[in-house]
BALOBA-1460 file (C-alpha; in Angstrom, 3 decimals):
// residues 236
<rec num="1" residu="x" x="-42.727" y="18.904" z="179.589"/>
<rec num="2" residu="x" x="-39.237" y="20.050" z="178.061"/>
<rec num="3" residu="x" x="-37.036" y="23.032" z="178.145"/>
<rec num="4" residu="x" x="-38.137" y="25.316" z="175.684"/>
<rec num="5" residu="x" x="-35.721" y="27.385" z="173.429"/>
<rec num="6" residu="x" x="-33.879" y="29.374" z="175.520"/>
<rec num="7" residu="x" x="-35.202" y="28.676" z="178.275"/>
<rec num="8" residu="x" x="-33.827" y="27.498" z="181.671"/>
<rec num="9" residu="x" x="-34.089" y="24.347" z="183.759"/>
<rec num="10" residu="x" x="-35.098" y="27.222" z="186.747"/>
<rec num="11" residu="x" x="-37.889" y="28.608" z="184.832"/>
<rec num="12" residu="x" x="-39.375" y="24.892" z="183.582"/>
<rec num="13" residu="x" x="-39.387" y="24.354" z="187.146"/>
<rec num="14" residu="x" x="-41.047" y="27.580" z="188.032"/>
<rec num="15" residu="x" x="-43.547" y="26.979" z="185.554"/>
<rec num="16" residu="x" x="-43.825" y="23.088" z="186.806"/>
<rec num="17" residu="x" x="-44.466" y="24.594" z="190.488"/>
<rec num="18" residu="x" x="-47.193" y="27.136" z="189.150"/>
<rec num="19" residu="x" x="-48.923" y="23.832" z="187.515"/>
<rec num="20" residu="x" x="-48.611" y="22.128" z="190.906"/>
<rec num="21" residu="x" x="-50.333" y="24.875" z="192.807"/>
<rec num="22" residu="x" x="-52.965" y="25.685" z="190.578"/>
<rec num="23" residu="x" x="-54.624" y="22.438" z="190.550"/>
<rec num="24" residu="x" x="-53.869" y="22.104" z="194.212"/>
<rec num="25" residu="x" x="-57.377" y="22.572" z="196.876"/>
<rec num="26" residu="x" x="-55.081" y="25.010" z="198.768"/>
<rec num="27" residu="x" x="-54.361" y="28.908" z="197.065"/>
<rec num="28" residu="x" x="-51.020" y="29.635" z="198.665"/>
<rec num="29" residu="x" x="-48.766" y="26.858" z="198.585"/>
<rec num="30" residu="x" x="-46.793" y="28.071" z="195.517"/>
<rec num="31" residu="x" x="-43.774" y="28.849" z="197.201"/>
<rec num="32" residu="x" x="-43.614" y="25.372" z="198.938"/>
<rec num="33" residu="x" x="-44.402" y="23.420" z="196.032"/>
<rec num="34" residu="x" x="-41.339" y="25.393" z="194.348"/>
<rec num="35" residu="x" x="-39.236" y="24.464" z="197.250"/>
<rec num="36" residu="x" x="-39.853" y="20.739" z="196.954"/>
<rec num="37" residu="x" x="-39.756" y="20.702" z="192.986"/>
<rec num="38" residu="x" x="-36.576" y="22.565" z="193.073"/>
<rec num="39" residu="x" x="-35.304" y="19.646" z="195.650"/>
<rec num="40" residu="x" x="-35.818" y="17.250" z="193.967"/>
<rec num="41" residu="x" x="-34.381" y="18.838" z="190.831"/>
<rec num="42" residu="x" x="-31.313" y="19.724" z="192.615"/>
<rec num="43" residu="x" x="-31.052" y="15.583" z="193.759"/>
<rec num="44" residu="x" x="-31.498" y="14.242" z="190.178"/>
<rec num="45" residu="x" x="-28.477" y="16.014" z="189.318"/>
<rec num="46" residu="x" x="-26.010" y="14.056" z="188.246"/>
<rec num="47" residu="x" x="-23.755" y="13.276" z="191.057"/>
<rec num="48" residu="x" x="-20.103" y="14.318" z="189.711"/>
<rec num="49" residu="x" x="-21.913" y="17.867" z="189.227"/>
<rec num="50" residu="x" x="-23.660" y="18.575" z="192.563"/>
<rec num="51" residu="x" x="-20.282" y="17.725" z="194.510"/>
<rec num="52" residu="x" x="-18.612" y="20.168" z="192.118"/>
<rec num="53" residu="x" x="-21.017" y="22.931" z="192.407"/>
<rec num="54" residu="x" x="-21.376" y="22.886" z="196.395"/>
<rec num="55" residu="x" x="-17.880" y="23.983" z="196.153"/>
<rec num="56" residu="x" x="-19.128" y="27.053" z="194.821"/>
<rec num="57" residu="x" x="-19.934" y="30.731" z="195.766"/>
<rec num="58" residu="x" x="-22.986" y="30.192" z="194.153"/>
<rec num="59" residu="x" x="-23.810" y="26.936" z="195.349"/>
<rec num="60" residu="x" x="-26.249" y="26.603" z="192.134"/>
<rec num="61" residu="x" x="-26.512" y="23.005" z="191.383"/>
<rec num="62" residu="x" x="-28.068" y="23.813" z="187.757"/>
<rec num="63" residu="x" x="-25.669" y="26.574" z="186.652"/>
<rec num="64" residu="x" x="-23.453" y="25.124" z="183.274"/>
<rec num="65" residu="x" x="-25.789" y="22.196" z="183.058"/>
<rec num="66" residu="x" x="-25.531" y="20.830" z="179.432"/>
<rec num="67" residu="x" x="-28.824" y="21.082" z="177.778"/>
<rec num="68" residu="x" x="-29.225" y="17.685" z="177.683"/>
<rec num="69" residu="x" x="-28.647" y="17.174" z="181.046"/>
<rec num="70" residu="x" x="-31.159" y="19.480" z="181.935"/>
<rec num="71" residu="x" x="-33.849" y="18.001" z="180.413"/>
<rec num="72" residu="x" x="-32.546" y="14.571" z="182.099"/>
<rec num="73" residu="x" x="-33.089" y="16.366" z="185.156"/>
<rec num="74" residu="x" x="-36.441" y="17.972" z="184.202"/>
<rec num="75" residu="x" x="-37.780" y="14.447" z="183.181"/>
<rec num="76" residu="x" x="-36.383" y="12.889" z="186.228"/>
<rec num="77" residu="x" x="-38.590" y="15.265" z="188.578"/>
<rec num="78" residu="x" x="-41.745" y="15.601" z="186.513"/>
<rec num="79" residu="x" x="-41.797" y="11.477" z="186.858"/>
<rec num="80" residu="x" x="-42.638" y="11.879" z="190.560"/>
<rec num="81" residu="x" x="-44.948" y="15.368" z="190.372"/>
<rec num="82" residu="x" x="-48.821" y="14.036" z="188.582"/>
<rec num="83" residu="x" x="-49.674" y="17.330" z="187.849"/>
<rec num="84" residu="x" x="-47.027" y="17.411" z="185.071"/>
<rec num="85" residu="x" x="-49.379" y="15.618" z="182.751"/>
<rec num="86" residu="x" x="-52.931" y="15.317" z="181.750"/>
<rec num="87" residu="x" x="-54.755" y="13.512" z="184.630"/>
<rec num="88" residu="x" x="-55.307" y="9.776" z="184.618"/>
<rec num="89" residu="x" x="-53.027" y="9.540" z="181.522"/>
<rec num="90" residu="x" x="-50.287" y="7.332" z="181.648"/>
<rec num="91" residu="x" x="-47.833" y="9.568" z="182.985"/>
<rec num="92" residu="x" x="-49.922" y="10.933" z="185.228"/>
<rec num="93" residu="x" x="-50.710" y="7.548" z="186.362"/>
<rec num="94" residu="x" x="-47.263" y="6.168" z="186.850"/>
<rec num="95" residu="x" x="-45.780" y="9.319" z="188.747"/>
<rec num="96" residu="x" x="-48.628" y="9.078" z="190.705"/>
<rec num="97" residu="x" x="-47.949" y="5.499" z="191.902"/>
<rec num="98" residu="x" x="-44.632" y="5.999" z="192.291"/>
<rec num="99" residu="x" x="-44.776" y="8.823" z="194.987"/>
<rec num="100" residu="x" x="-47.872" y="6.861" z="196.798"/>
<rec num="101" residu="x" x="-47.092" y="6.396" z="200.666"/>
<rec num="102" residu="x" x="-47.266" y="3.266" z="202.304"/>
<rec num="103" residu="x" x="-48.273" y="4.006" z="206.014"/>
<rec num="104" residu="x" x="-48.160" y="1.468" z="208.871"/>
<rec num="105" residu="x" x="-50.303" y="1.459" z="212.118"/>
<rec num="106" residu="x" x="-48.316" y="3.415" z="215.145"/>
<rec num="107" residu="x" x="-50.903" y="4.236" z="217.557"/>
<rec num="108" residu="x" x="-54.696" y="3.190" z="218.603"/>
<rec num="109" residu="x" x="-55.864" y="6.305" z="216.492"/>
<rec num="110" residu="x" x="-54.570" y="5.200" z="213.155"/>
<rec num="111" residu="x" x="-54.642" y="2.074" z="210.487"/>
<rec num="112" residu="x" x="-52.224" y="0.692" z="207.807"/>
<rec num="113" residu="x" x="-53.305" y="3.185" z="205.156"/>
<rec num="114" residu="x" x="-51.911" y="3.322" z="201.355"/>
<rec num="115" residu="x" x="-52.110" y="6.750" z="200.418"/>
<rec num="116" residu="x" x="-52.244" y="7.737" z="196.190"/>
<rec num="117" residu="x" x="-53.581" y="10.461" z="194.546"/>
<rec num="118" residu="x" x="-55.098" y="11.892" z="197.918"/>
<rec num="119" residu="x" x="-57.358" y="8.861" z="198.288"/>
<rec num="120" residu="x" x="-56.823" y="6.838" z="201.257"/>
<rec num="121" residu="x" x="-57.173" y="2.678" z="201.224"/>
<rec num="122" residu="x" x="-56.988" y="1.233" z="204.275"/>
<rec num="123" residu="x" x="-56.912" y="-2.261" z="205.064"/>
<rec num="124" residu="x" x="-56.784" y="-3.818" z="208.033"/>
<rec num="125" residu="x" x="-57.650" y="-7.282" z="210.210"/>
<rec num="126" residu="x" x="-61.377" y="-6.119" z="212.166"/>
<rec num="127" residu="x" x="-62.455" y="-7.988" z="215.058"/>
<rec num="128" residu="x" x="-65.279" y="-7.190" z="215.873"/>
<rec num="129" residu="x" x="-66.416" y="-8.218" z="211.998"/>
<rec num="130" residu="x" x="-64.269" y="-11.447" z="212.326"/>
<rec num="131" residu="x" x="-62.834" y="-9.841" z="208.978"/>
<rec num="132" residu="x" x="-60.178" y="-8.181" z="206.575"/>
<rec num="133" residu="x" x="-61.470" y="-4.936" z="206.379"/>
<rec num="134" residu="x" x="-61.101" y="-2.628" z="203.390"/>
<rec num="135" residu="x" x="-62.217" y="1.213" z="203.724"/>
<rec num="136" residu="x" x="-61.422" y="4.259" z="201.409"/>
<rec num="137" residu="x" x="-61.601" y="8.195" z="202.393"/>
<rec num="138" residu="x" x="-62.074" y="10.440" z="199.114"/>
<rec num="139" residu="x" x="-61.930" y="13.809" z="201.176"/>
<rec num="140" residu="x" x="-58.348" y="14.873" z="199.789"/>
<rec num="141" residu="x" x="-58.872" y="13.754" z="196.503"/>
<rec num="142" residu="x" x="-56.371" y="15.803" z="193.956"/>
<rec num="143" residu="x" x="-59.021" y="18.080" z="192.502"/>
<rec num="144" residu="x" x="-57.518" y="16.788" z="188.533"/>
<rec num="145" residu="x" x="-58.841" y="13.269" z="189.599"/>
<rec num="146" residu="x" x="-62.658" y="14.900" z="191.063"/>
<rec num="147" residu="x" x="-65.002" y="15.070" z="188.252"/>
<rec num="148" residu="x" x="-67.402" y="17.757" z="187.223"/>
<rec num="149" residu="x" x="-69.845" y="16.507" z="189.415"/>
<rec num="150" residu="x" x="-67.436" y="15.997" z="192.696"/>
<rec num="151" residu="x" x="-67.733" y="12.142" z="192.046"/>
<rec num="152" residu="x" x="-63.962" y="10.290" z="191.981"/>
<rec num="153" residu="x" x="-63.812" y="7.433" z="189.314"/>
<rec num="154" residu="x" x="-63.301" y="4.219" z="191.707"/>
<rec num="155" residu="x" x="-63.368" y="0.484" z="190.825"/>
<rec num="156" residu="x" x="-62.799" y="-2.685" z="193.348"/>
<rec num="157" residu="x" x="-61.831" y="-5.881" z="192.681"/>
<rec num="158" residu="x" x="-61.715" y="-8.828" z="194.823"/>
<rec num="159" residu="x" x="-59.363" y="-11.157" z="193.106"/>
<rec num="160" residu="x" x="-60.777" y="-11.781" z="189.611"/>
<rec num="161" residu="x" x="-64.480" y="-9.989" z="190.437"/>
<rec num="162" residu="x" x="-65.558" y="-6.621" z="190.104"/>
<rec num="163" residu="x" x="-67.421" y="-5.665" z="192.934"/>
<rec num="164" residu="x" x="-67.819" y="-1.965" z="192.257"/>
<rec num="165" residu="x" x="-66.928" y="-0.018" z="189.030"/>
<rec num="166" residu="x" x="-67.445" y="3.523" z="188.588"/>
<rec num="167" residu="x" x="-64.481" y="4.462" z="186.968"/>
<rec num="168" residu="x" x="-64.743" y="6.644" z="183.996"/>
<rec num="169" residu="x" x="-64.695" y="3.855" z="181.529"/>
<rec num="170" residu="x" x="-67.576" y="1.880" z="182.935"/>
<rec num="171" residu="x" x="-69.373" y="5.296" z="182.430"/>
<rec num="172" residu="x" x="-68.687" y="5.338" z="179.145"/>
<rec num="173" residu="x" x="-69.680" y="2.090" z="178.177"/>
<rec num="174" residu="x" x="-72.652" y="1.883" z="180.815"/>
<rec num="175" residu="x" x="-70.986" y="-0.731" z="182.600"/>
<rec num="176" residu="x" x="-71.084" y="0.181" z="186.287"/>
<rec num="177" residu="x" x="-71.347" y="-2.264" z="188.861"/>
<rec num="178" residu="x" x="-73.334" y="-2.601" z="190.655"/>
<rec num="179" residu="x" x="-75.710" y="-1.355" z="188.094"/>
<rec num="180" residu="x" x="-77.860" y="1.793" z="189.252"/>
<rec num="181" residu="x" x="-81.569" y="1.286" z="189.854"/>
<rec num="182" residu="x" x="-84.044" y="3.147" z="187.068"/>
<rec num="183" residu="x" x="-87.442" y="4.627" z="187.133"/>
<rec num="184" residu="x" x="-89.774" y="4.297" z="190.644"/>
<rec num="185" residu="x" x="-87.111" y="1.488" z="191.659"/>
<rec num="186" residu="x" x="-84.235" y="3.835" z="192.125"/>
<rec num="187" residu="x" x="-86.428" y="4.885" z="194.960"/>
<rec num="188" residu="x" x="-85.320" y="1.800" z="196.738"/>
<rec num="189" residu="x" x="-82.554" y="0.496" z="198.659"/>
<rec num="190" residu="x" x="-81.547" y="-2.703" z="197.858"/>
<rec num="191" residu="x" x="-82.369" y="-4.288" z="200.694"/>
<rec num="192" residu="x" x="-85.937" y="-2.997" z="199.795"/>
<rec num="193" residu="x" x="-85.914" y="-4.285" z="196.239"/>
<rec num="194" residu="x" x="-85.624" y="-7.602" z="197.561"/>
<rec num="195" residu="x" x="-88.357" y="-7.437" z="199.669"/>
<rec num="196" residu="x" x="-90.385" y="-6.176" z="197.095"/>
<rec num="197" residu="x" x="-89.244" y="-9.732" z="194.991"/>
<rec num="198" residu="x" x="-89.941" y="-11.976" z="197.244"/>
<rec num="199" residu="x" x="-93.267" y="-10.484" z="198.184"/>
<rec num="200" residu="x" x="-93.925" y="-10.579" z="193.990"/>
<rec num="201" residu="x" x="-92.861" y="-14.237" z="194.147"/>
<rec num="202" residu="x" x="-95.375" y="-15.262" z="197.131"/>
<rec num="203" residu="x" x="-97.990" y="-13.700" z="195.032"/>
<rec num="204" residu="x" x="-97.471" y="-16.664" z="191.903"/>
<rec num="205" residu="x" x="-100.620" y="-18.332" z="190.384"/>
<rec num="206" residu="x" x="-103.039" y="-15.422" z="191.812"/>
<rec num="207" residu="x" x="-104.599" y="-12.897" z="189.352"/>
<rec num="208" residu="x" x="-103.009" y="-14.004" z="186.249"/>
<rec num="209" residu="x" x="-105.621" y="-12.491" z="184.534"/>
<rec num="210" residu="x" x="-104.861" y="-9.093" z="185.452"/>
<rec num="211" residu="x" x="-100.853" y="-9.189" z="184.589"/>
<rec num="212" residu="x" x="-99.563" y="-8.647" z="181.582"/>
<rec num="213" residu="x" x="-97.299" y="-11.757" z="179.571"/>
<rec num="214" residu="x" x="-93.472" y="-9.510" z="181.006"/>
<rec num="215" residu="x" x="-95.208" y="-9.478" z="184.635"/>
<rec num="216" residu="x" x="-96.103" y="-13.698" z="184.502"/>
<rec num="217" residu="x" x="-92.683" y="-13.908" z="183.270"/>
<rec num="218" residu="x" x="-91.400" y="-12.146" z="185.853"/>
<rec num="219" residu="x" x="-93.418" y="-13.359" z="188.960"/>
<rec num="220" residu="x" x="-92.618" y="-17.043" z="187.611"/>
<rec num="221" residu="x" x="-88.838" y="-16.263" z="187.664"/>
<rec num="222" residu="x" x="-89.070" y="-14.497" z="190.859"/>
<rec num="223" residu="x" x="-91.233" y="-17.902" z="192.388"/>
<rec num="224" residu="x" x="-89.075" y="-20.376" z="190.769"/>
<rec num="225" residu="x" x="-85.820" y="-18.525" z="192.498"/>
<rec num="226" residu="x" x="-87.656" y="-18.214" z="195.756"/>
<rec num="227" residu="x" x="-88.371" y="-22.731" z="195.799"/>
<rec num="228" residu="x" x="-84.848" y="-22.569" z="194.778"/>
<rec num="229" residu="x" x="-83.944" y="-21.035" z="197.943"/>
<rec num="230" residu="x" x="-86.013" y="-22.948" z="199.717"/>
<rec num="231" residu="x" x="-84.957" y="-26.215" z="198.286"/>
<rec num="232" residu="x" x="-88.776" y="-26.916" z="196.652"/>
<rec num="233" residu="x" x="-90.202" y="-28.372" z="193.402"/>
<rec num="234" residu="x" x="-91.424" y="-25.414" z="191.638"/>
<rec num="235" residu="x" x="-95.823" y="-25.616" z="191.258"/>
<rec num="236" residu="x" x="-96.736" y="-26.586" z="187.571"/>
């Protein structure tokens, strides 16, 4: 965002504020979103001019501003407000993480809890799991990071593993992890698929003749990881 001709470093932040509350779940926080822009505008200007200008009638931090201060202090608050940029774009990414909140336990009714982009991690020591315990709560998502279909683009790792990927990029390359279920199987839990593996595997060397060459290839994968398990010779 700059200052366009002839414009002011009030109305960029105006127009900054509208931004702000139009992407924003509630419909009436304009004027304190203008407040806190205009804050933090007013602190990111330079120092030797706010302690001249509180000396004034006016008390307007901005008035005589060089141009090209203005736009110092216009890039200087749009670094810490997302909805400056295009969401999940660079900028939008790196004012995001620099205004995330870092929130220790105080009570018995609350967690440490990183907060970013209204998605909140927390992490914590669990003992009744015996276990570092990691949980995230997408119900204040920023509405610029919900897709069209509600979903919010997440991915964990666990050092150097992916353990879940749904961000938008896995979409696009039909990467995500774990990898949805298809056809009658995406009927199925997990759990159940595995169940329905084993019970395949148990079935080896009975009715070959009714299975097709994919299903004996299957069954004898599914047996041979099944004696694996079990710590058998696999049945010529």
């Amino acid at each position: 965002m700059c200052l366009t001709a002839g414009g002011t470093l009030a109305q960029a932040l105006d127009t900054l504020s509208r931004e702000i509350a139009r992407d924003a779940k509630s419909d009436d926080i304009y004027p304190l979103v203008r407040t806190a822009v205009h804050a933090a505008a007013a602190k990111a200007v330079p120092h030797r001019r706010r302690h001249a200008h509180a000396r004034r009638k006016d008390n307007d931090v901005f008035a005589g501003l060089p141009y090209a201060e203005q736009q110092q202090v216009l890039e200087a608050v749009i670094m810490v407000f997302p909805a400056a940029y295009e969401p999940l774009s660079p900028d939008y990414c790196d004012a995001a993480n620099r205004i995330a909140e870092f929130l220790p336990k105080i009570n018995d009714m609350t967690l440490p809890c990183l907060s970013i982009g209204g998605v909140a991690i927390f992490a914590y020591l669990h003992h009744r799991t015996g276990a570092v315990r990691v949980s995230v709560d997408l119900d204040e998502t920023w509405t610029t990071l919900c897709r069209v279909d509600s979903t919010v683009p997440v991915r964990v790792d666990v050092g150097d593993t992916i353990v879940f990927d749904d961000s938008n990029q896995a979409r696009a390359t039909n990467a995500i992890v774990p990898a949805p279920l298809h056809g009658i199987a995406a009927q199925f839990t997990p759990d159940e698929v595995e169940c329905l593996v084993r019970t395949a595997a148990e079935t080896f060397g009975t009715a070959k003749e009714n299975r097709s060459t994919r299903q004996l290839d299957l069954v004898g994968r599914a047996h041979a990881a099944l004696m694996r398990e079990y710590g058998e010779e696999e049945t010529p």
